[in-house]
C-alpha positions in Angstrom: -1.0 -12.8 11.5 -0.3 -15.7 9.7 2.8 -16.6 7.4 0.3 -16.1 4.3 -0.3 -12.2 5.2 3.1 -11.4 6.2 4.1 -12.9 3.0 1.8 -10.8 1.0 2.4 -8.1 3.6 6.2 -8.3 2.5 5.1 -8.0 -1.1 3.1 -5.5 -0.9 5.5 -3.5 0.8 8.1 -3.9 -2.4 6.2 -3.5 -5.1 5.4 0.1 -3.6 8.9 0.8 -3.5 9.4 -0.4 -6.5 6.2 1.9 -7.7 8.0 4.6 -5.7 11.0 3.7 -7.6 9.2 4.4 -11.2 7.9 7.5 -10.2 11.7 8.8 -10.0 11.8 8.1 -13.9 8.3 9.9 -14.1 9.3 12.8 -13.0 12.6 12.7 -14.6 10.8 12.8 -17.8 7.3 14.9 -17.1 10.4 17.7 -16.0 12.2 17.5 -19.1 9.2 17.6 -21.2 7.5 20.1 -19.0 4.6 18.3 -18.2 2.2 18.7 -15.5 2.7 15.9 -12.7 -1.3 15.1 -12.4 -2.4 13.2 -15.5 -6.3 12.3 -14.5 -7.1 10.9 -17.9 -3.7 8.3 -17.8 -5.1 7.6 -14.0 -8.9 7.0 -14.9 -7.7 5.0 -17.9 -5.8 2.8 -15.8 -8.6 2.5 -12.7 -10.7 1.6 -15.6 -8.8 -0.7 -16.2 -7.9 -2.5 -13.8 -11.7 -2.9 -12.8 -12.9 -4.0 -16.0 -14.6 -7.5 -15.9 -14.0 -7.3 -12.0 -16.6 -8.9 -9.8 -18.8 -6.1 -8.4 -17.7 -6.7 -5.0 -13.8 -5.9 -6.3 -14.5 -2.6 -8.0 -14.3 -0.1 -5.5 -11.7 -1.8 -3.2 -9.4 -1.6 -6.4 -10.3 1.5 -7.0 -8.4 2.4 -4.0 -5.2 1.9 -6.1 -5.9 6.1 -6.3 -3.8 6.2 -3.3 -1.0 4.9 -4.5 -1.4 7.8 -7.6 -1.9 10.3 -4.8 1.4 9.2 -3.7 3.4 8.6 -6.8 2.7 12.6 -7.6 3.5 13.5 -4.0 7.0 11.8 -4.6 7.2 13.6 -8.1 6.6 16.5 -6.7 9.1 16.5 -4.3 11.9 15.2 -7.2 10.3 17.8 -9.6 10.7 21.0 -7.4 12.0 20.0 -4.0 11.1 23.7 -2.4 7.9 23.5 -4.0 7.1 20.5 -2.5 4.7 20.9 0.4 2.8 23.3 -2.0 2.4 20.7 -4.4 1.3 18.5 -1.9 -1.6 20.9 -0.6 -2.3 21.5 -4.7 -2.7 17.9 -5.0 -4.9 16.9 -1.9 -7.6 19.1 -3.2 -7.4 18.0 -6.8 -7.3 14.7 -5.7 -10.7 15.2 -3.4 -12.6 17.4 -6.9 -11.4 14.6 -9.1 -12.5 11.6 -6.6 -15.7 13.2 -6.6 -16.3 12.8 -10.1 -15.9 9.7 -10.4 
């Protein structure tokens, strides 16, 4: 691996922690206001997006940016209602797959 991909690597690695980090405050608030954790039309808006005026060749590899929502939910989930929390997980895996479908 050169410098160049361990750099990015590195970067990578913090700016999902970071993400991970945000999803705290997330679920902070979606708990206080009572509101459900999966929020498909915020997602698709933002896949949208981040595609939009994308080479063609870019679009679906950025669409992959679903996992990091898949995991962003799993984290609020587990802040939101720790004993609930491997539930919530199971809940989401398949809402994830019906969603990914449609798409």
């Amino acid at each position: 691996i050169s410098a160049l991909d361990h750099a990015v690597d590195e970067e990578l690695q913090a700016l999902i922690i970071k993400r991970l980090d945000l999803a705290k405050d997330v679920a902070e608030y979606k708990k206080a206001n009572n509101l459900p954790i999966l929020d498909r039309d915020r997602e698709l808006w933002i896949l949208d997006h981040i595609t939009e005026d994308k080479s063609p060749d870019l679009v679906v590899p950025l669409r992959e940016h679903e996992t990091l929502f898949r995991v962003a939910r799993r984290r609020q989930s587990q802040l939101i209602d720790p004993d609930e929390s491997f539930i919530n997980g199971i809940k989401a895996t398949f809402t994830d797959d019906a969603f990914s479908q449609q798409r």
